[in-house]
Chimera marker file (.cmm) of the C-alpha trace (Angstrom):
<marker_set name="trace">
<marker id="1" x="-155.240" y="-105.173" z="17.062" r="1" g="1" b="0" radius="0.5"/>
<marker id="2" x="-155.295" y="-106.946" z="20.353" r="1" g="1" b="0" radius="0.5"/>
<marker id="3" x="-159.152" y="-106.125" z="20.788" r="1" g="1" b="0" radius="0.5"/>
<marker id="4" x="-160.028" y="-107.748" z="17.638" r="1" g="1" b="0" radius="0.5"/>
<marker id="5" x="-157.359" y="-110.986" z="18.342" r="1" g="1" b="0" radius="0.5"/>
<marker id="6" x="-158.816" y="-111.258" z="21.505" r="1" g="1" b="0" radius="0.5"/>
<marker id="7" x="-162.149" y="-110.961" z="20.147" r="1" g="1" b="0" radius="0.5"/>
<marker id="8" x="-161.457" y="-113.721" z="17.402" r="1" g="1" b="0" radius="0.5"/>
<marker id="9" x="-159.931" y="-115.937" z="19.588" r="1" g="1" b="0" radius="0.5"/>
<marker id="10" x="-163.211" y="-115.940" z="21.790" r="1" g="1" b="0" radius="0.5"/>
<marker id="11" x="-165.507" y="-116.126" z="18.900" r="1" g="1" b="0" radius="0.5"/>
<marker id="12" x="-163.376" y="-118.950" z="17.480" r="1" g="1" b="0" radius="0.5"/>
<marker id="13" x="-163.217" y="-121.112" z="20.215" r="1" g="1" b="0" radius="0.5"/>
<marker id="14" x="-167.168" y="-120.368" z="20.928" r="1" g="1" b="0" radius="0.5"/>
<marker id="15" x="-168.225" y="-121.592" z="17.556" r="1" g="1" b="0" radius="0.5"/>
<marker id="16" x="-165.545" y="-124.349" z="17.761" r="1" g="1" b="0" radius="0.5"/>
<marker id="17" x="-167.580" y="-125.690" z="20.809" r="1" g="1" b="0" radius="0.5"/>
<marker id="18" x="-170.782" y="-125.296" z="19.583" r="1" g="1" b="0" radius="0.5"/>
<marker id="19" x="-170.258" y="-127.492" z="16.661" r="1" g="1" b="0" radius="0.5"/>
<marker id="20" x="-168.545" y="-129.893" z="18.502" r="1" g="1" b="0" radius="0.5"/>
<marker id="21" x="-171.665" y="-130.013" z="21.171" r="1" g="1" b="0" radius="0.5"/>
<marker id="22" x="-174.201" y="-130.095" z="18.368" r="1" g="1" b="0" radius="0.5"/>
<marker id="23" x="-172.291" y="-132.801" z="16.287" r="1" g="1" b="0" radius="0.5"/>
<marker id="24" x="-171.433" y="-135.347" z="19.243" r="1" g="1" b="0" radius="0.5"/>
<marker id="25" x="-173.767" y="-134.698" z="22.155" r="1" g="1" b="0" radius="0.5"/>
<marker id="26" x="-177.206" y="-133.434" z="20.478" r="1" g="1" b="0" radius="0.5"/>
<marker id="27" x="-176.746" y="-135.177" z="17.130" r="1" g="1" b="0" radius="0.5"/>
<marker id="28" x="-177.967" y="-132.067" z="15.564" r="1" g="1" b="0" radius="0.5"/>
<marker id="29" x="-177.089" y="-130.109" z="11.972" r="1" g="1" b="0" radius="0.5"/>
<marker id="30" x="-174.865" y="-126.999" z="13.016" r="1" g="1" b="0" radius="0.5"/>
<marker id="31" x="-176.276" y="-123.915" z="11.624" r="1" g="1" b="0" radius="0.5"/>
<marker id="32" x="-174.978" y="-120.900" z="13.528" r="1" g="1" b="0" radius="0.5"/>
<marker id="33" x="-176.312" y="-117.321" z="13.348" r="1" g="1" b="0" radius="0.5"/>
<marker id="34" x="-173.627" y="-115.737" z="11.923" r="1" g="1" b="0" radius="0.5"/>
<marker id="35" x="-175.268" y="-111.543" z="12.555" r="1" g="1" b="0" radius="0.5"/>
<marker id="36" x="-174.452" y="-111.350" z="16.244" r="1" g="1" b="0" radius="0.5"/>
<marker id="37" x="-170.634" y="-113.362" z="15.366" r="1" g="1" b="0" radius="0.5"/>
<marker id="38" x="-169.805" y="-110.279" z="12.902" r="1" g="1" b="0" radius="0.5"/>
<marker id="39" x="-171.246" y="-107.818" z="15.395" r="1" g="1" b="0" radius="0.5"/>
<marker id="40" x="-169.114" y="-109.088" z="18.410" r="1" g="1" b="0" radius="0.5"/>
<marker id="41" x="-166.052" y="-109.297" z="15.841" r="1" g="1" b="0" radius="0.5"/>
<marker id="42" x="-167.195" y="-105.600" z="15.027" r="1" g="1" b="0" radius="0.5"/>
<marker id="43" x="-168.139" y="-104.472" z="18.510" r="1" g="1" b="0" radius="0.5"/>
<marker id="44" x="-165.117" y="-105.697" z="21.151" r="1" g="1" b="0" radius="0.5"/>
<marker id="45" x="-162.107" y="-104.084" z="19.248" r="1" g="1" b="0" radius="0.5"/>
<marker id="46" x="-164.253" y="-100.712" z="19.017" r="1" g="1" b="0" radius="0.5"/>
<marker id="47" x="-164.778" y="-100.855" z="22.805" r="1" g="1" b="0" radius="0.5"/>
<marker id="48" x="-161.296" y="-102.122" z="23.498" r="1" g="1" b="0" radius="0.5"/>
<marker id="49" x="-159.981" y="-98.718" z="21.623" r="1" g="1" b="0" radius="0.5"/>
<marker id="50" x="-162.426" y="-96.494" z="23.138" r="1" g="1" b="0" radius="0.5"/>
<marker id="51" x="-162.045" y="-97.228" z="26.626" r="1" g="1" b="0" radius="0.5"/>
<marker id="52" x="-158.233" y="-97.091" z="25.990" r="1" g="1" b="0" radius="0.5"/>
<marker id="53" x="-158.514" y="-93.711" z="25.006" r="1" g="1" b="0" radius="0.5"/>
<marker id="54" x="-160.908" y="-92.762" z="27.644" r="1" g="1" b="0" radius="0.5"/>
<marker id="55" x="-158.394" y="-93.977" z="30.214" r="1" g="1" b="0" radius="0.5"/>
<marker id="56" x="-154.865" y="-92.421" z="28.847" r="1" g="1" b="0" radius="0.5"/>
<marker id="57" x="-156.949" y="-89.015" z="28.503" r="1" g="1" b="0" radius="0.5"/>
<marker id="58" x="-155.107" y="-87.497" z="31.450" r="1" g="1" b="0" radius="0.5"/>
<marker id="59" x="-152.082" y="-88.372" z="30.539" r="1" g="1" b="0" radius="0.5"/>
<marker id="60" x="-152.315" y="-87.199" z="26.689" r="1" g="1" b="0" radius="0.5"/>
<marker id="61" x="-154.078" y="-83.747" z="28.138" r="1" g="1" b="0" radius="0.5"/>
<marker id="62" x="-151.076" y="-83.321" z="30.731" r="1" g="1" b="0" radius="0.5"/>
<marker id="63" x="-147.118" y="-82.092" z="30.007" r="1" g="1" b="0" radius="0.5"/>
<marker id="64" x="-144.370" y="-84.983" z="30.268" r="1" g="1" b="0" radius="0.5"/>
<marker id="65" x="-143.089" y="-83.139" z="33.222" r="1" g="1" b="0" radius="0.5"/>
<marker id="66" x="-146.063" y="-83.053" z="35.174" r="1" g="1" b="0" radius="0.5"/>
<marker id="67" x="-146.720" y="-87.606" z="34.457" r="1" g="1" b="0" radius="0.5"/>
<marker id="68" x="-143.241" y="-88.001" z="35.656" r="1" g="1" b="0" radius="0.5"/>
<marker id="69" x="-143.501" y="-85.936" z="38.794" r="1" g="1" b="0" radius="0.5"/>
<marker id="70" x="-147.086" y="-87.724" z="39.824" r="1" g="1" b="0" radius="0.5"/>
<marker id="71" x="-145.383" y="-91.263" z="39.299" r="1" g="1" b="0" radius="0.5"/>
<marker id="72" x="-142.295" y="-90.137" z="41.473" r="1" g="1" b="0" radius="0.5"/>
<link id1="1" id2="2" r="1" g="1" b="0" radius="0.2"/>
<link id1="2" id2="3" r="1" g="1" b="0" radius="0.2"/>
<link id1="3" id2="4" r="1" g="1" b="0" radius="0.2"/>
<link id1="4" id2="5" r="1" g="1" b="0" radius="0.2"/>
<link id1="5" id2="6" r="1" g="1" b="0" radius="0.2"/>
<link id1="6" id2="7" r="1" g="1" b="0" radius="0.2"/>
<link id1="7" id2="8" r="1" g="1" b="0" radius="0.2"/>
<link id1="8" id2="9" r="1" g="1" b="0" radius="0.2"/>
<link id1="9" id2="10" r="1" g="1" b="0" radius="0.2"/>
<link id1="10" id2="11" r="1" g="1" b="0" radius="0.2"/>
<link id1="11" id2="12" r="1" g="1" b="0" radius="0.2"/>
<link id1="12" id2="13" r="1" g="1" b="0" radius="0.2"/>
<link id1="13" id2="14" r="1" g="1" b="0" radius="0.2"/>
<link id1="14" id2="15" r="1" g="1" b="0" radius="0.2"/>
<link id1="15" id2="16" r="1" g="1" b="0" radius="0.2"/>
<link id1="16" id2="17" r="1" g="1" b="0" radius="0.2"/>
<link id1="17" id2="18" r="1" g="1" b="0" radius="0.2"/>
<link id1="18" id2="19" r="1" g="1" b="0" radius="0.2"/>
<link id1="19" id2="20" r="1" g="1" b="0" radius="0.2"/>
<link id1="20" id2="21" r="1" g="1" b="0" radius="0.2"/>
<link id1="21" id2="22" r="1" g="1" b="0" radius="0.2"/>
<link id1="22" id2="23" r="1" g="1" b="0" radius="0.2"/>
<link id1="23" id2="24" r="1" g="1" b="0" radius="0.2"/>
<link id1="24" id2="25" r="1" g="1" b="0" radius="0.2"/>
<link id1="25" id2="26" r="1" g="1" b="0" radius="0.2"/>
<link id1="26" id2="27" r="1" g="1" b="0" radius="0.2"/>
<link id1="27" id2="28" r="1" g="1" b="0" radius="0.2"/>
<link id1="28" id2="29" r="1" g="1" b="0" radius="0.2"/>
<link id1="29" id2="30" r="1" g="1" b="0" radius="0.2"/>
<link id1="30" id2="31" r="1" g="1" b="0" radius="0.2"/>
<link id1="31" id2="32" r="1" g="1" b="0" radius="0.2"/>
<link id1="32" id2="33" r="1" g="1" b="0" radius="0.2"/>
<link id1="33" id2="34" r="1" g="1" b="0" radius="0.2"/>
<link id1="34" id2="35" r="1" g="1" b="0" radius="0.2"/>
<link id1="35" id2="36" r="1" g="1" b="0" radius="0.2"/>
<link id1="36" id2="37" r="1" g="1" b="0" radius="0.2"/>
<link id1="37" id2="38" r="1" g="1" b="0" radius="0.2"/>
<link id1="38" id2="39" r="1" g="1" b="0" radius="0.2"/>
<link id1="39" id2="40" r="1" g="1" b="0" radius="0.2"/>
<link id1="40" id2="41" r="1" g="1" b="0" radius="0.2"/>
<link id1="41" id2="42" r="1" g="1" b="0" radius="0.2"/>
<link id1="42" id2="43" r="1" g="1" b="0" radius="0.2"/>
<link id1="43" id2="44" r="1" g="1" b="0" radius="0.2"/>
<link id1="44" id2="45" r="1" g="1" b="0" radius="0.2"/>
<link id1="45" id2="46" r="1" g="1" b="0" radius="0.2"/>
<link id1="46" id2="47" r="1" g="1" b="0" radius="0.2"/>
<link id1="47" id2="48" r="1" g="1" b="0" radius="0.2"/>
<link id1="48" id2="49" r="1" g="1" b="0" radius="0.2"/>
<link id1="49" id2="50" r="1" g="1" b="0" radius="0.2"/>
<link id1="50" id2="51" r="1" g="1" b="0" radius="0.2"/>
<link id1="51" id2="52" r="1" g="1" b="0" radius="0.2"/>
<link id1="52" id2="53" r="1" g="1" b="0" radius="0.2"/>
<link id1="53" id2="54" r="1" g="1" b="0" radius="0.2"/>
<link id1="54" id2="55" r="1" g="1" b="0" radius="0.2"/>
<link id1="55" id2="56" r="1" g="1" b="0" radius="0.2"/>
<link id1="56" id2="57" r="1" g="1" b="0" radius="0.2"/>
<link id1="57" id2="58" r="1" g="1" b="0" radius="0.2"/>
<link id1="58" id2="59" r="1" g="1" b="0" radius="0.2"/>
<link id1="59" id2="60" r="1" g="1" b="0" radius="0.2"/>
<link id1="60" id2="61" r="1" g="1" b="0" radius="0.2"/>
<link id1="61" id2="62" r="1" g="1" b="0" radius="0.2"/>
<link id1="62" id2="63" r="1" g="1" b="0" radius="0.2"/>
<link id1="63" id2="64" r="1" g="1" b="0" radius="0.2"/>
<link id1="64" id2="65" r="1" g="1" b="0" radius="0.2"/>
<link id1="65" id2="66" r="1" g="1" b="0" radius="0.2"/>
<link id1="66" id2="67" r="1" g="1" b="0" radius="0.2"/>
<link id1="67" id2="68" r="1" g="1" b="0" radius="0.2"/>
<link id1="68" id2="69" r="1" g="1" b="0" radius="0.2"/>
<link id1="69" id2="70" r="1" g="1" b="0" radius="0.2"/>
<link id1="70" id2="71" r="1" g="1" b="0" radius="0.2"/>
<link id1="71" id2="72" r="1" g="1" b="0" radius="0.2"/>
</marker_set>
């Protein structure tokens, strides 16, 4: 969940921007690509998961005993 919030905030405030640049400083129609939006809303939470579980491996692979005695 906070993957894909953090993902949506970023996206949000990205397109948010844009619009506002190509409405008041270009004076141009704003027609974004919406493809790589979906993919980034697709792609960061996936990532986000995956490296979490490739960083509490140890510690799911190990006994409770043997975490509390390395943080001690």
């Amino acid at each position: 969940i906070l993957g894909f919030l953090g993902a949506l905030t970023g996206v949000g405030l990205s397109v948010l921007f844009s619009w506002a640049l190509a409405r008041w400083e270009l004076e141009i129609p704003f027609e974004p690509n919406w493809l790589p939006v979906l993919t980034v809303l697709l792609v960061i939470p996936l990532l986000t998961v995956g490296i979490g579980l490739l960083n509490s491996r140890a510690v799911v692979t190990q006994s409770p005993l043997e975490v509390l005695r390395k943080e001690l």
